[in-house]
N, C-alpha and C positions, 0 to 999 in steps of 0.2 A: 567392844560394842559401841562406845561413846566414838570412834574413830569412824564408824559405820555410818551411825546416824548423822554426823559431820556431811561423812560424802554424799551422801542421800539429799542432805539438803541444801549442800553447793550445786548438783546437780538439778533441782528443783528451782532453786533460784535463776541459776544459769538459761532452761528451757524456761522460765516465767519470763526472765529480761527480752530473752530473743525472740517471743512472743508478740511482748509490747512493740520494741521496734518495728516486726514485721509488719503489725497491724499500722501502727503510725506511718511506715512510709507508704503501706497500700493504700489511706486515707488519704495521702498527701496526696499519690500520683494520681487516686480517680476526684480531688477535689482539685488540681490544674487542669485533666483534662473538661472537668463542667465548667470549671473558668474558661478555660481557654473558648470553649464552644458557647459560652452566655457571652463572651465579651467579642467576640469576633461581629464583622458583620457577615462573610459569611462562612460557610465549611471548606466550600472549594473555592479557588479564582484559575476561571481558564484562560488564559491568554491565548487568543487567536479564536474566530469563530469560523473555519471554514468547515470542509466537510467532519473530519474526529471532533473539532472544538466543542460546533452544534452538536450532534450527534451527543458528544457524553454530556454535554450539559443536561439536556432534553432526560436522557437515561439517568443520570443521579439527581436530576430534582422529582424525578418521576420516583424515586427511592424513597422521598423526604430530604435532598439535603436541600441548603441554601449554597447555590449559584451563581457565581458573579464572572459576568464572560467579559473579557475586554477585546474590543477587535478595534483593530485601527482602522478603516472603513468600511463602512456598512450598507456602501451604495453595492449592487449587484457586479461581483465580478468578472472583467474579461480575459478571458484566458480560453486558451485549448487545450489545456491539459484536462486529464481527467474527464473525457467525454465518453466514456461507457462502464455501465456498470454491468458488471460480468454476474453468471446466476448467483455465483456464493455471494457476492456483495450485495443481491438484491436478498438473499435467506438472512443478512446480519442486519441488515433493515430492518425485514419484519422482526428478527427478533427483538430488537432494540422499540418494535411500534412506532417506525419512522416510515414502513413501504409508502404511506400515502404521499410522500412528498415526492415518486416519481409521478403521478397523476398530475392533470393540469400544467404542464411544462411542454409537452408537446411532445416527450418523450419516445422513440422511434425501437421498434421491438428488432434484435438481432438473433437470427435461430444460427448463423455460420459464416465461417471465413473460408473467404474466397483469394485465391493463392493464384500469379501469373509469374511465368517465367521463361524465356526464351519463344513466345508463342503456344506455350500451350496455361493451362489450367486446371485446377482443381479448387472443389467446394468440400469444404471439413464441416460437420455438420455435428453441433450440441450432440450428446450419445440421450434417447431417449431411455429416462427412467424405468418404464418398461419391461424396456425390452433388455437393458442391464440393471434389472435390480441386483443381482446378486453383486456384479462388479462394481456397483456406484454404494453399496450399502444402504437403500431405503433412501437415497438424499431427496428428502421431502416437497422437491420444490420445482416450479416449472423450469425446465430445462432452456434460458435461453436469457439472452444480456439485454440490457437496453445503452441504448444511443441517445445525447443527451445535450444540451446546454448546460456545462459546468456551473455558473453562476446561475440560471435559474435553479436549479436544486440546492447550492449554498444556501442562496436564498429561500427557499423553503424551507430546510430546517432549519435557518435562523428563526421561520417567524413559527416555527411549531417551538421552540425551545425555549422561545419571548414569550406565549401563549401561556408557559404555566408562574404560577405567580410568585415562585421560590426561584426565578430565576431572574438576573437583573442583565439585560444586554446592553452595553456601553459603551460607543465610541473613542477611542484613546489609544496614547501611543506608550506600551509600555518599554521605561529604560532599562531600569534592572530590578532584581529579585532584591528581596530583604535578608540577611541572613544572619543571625542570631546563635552565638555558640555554636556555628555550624551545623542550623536547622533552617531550613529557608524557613521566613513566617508570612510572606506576602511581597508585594509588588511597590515600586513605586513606578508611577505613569502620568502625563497628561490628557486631560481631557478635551473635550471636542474644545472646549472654551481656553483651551493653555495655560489651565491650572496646573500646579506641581499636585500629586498626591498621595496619600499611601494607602493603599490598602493590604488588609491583613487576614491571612487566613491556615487554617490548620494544612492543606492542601495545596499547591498552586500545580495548575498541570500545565506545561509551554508546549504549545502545538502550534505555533506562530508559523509555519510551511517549510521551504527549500531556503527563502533568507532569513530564514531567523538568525535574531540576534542573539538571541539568549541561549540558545545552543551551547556556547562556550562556557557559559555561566553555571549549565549544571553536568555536560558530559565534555568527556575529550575526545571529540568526533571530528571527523575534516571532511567535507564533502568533495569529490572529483567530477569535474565536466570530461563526458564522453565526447556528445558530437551536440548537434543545436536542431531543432526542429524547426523549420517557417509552416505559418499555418493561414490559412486564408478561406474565408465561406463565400461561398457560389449561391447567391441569392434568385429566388424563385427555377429553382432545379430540383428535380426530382429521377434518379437512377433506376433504372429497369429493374436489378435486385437490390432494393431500399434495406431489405434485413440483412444483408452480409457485411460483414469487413473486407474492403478490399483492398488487400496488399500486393504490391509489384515487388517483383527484387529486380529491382531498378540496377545502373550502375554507377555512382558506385555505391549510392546508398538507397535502401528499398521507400518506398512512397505510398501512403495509405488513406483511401477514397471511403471516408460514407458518409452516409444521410441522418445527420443531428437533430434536425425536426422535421417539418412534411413540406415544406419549401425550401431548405436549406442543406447546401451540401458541404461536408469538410474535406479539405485539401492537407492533407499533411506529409512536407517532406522531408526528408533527414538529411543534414550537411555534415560536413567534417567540424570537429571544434575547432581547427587551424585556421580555415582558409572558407570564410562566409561573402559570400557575394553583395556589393555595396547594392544597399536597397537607393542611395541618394544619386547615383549615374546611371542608375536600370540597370547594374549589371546584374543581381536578382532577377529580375523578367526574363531576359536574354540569357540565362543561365535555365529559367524553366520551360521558356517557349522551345529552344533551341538545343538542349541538352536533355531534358526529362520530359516533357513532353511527345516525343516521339516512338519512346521506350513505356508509355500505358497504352495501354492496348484499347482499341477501338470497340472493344465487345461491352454491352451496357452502357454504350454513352458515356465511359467511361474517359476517354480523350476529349470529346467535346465538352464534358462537363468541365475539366479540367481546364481546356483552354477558354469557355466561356469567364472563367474566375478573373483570369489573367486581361482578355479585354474589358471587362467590367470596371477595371483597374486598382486590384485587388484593397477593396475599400478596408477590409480589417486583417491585412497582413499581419502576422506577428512572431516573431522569432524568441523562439524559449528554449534555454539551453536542456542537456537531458544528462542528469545529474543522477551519480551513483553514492554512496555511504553506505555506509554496513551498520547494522546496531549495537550501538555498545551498551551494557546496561550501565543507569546512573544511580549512585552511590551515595546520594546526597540524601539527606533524611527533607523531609518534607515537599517533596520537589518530583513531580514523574514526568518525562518527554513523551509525546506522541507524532504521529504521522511522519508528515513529511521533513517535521524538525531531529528526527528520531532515526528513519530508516526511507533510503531511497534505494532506488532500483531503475533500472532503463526502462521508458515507458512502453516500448514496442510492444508490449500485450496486453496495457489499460488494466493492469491488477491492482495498481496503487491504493482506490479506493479503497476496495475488497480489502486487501489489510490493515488499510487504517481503522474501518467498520469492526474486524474483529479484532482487534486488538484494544478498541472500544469496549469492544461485548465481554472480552477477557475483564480487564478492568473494572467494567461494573457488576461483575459474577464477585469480584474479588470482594472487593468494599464493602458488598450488603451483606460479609458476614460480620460487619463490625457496626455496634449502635452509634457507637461516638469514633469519628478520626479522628479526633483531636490528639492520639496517643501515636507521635508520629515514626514510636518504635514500631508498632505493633502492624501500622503500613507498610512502614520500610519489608517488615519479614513476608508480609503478602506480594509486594512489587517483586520481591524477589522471584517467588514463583510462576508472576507472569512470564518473565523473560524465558523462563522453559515453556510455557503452558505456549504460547505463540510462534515456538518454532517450524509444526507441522507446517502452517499456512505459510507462515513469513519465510520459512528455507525454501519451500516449493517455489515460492516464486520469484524470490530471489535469484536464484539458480536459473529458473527458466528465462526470466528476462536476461540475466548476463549472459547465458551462453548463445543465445537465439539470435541476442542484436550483434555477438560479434559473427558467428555462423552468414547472418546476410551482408555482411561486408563484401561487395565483390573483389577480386584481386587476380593479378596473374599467377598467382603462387597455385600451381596445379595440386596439391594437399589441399591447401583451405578450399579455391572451388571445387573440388570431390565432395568435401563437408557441405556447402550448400548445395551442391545438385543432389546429394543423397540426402539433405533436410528435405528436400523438397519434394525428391521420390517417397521418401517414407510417409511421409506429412499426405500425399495425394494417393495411396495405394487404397486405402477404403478398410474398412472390418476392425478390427481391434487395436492395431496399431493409432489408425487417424479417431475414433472414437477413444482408445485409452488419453490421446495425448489433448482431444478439446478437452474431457472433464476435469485434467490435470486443469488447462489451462481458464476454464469456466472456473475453478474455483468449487468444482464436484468433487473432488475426490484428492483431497492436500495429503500428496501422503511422498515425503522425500524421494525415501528407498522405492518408488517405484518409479517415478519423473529419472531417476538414478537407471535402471534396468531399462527405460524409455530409449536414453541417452547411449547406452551405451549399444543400440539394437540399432539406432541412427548410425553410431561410428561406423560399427560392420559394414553397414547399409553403403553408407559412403564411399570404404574401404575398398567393397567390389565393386562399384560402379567407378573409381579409380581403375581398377585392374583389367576391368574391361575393354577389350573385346578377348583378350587374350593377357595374361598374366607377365609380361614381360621384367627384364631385371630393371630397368628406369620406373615402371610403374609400378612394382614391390616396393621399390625405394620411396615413392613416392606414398602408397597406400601404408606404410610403417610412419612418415612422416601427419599422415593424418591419423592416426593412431597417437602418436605423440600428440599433437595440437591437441587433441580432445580431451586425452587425461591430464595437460597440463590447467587446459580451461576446468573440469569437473573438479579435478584436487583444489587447485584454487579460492571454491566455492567450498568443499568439502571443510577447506580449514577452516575459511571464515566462519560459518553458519555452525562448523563443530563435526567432527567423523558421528558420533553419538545421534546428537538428533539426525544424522542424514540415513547412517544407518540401520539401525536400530529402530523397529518399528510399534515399543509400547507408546510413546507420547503421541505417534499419529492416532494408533487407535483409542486415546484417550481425548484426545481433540474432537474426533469424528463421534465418540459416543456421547461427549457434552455439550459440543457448540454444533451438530451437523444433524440434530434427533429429529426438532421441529421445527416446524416455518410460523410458532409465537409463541409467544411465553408470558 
């Protein structure tokens, strides 16, 4: 009996001791994280304010956090990239309560892309809500993209992001991250004045673009140049079809015309990353006068618009490489990548925003279910799940833009142009196909496994327009050769992005029922 009551209350003591400990380290860890958040100045620091920077800033101070964005200049950007937002990237707007900032920009409405090739043409036109409810699932929103001055919209949501008063916007050049027992805790940066500084926060999110520098610092990511883009505006012009995109498959690389605001037109054409034409001896001019201007087609003004840029003597040329990266998740505690420092893709179908936007909205679904960050365990375990929760959107279009901009590569290789004459037929036929493949590419209907079943209705497509007029043994060999090219491109993608999410299709319908319901929130 006296042996009994012994055990009885070594094990009483025992659960009393493990008790107190528990509670003491619980008290410990939720009285660093009210330290850490009373002593910070603020919760987040975003490094870089362009389109994700604004954009989450704006959405987590709208939360209640405190804000501190640092962008290295804050005079309005020039650049051509990123000049249309496709419909899904206009539905992550509104959710985010930022659509106002396409207003007052001058903003040019796009209902479809318009496709030239060999003299003929086709119009792919937005699939109306409508008329494919069932197909598009209820996607809440009008069916059609806007055309745009990238830098006036930066500029817009900077000064909505600046507007609330938990947000601090900064000029400064950040050098590197802080990092503490291998917890990032904040930034050190100059400011406009060439101060050294540091600031400190339970968060810092690097979305510093395509050159960031700090890339390195929280992922092991290496970005690739595919080819380079020259880009150039045609002042006081206005195009017969103002709402389409219009792409050429030019040779050897395609060239894409449209109307960025109501007097202004964009010229954008794709080079090889080898071998770019010197803009300083006009070999550029003489390269577009003489070699690709001849090859757009005369229908809409579309040539003379074009050659109007060129006498005009292309006042705001500018050459931007067109850079790929795959997303790797980062592993660091305190520290999350976005945008363009995070995940790039070939621009030829202007999605970029579009998932930066949700990849945004992921992220701020994520956080507001925590009162304090400051526990930069308890984020780390949420970041994790973003990097699933954004595969629908981000493998769709990752996928389409790799395979799409090597597909318009022209070449003599009779396999690869079957693949483009059969993009091209299938892309122009009309009905389900060319309305399946806009809402892929609107950003309606992000769904892998079916851009997957798209792809592979192209190959066929191809395959007999190869074989054709008559199936001979050169053209079997050649149609099995394009067969080959396709699955070596689609696997490719399939690895990176993950067989799973591509396909396997819970996560799509788990995206589309959370982030595709409504157009605000």
């Amino acid at each position: 009996m006296v042996s009994t009551y012994a055990w009885l209350w070594t094990l009483l003591a025992f659960v009393l001791t493990w008790m107190v400990f528990y509670l003491i380290k619980k008290k410990k860890a939720e009285t660093d994280e009210a330290e850490e958040r009373r002593d910070g100045v603020a919760d987040v620091i975003i490094v870089g304010a362009g389109v994700a920077g604004s954009a989450l800033a704006y959405a987590l101070a709208k939360d209640g956090r405190r804000v501190h964005v640092i962008e290295r200049d804050l005079k309005e950007p020039q650049r051509f990239m990123g000049e249309l937002m496709q419909a899904g990237g206009r539905l992550k707007l509104a959710q985010l309560g930022l659509e106002d900032c396409l207003k007052e920009i001058d903003a040019q409405q796009s209902n479809s892309l318009a496709l030239y090739k060999d003299g003929k043409h086709g119009t792919l036109y937005y699939p109306k809500c409508s008329k494919y409810r069932q197909f598009l699932r209820l996607f809440p929103y009008e069916p059609n993209s806007r055309f745009l001055r990238n830098g006036r919209l930066v500029q817009g949501l900077r000064k909505k992001a600046a507007s609330l008063t938990n947000v601090q916007l900064e000029e400064g050049t950040v050098k590197s991250l802080i990092e503490v027992k291998g917890v990032v805790k904040g930034v050190t940066y100059k400011n406009s004045a060439g101060e050294e500084i540091t600031a400190f926060a339970p968060l810092t999110v690097v979305c510093d673009g395509c050159y960031s520098n700090l890339r390195r610092s929280a992922i092991d990511n290496k970005d690739e140049v595919l080819s380079h883009f020259v880009g150039y505006v045609v002042k006081n012009s206005r195009l017969e079809d103002p709402h389409s995109m219009h792409l050429t498959f030019s040779k050897p690389f395609p060239c894409a015309i449209y109307q960025i605001t109501s007097d202004e037109v964009r010229v954008a054409a794709e080079l090889p990353a080898d071998s770019i034409p010197s803009m300083a001896n006009g070999e550029m001019v003489n390269f577009l006068r003489k070699t690709l201007a001849p090859q757009i087609p005369e229908a809409g003004k579309l040539r003379e618009t074009f050659l109007k840029g060129l006498d005009d003597g292309l006042l705001e040329v500018k050459i931007h490489p067109n850079k790929s990266m795959s997303a790797k998740p980062c592993d660091r505690r305190g520290v999350i990548v976005l945008g363009d420092a995070f995940n790039m893709r070939h621009p030829i179908i202007a999605s970029g925003m579009m998932v930066a936007l949700s990849d945004v909205l992921i992220i701020r679904n994520l956080l507001r279910s925590l009162p304090n960050i400051g526990n930069t365990k308890k984020v780390s375990e949420l970041i994790k799940s973003f990097y699933i929760i954004r595969k629908p959107m981000a493998a769709t279009v990752n996928t389409l833009a790799g395979i799409f901009s090597q597909v318009l590569i022209a070449t003599t290789d009779e396999a690869k142009e079957g693949m483009r004459q059969g993009c091209f037929n299938y892309l122009c036929t009309g009905g389900f196909r060319t309305s399946g493949m806009m809402a892929i590419l609107g950003g309606m209907n992000p769904r892998p496994l079916t851009l997957v079943l798209h792809l592979v209705a192209i190959t066929l497509t191809s395959m007999g327009y190869v074989l054709s007029p008559f199936p001979s043994p050169r053209r079997f060999w050649h149609s099995l050769r394009t067969l080959a090219w396709a699955l070596k491109m689609l696997g490719a993608h399939m690895v990176d992005e993950g067989f799973k999410e591509m396909l396997i299709p819970t996560n799509a319908a788990a995206y589309r029922r959370n982030y595709m319901a409504t157009a605000s929130d």
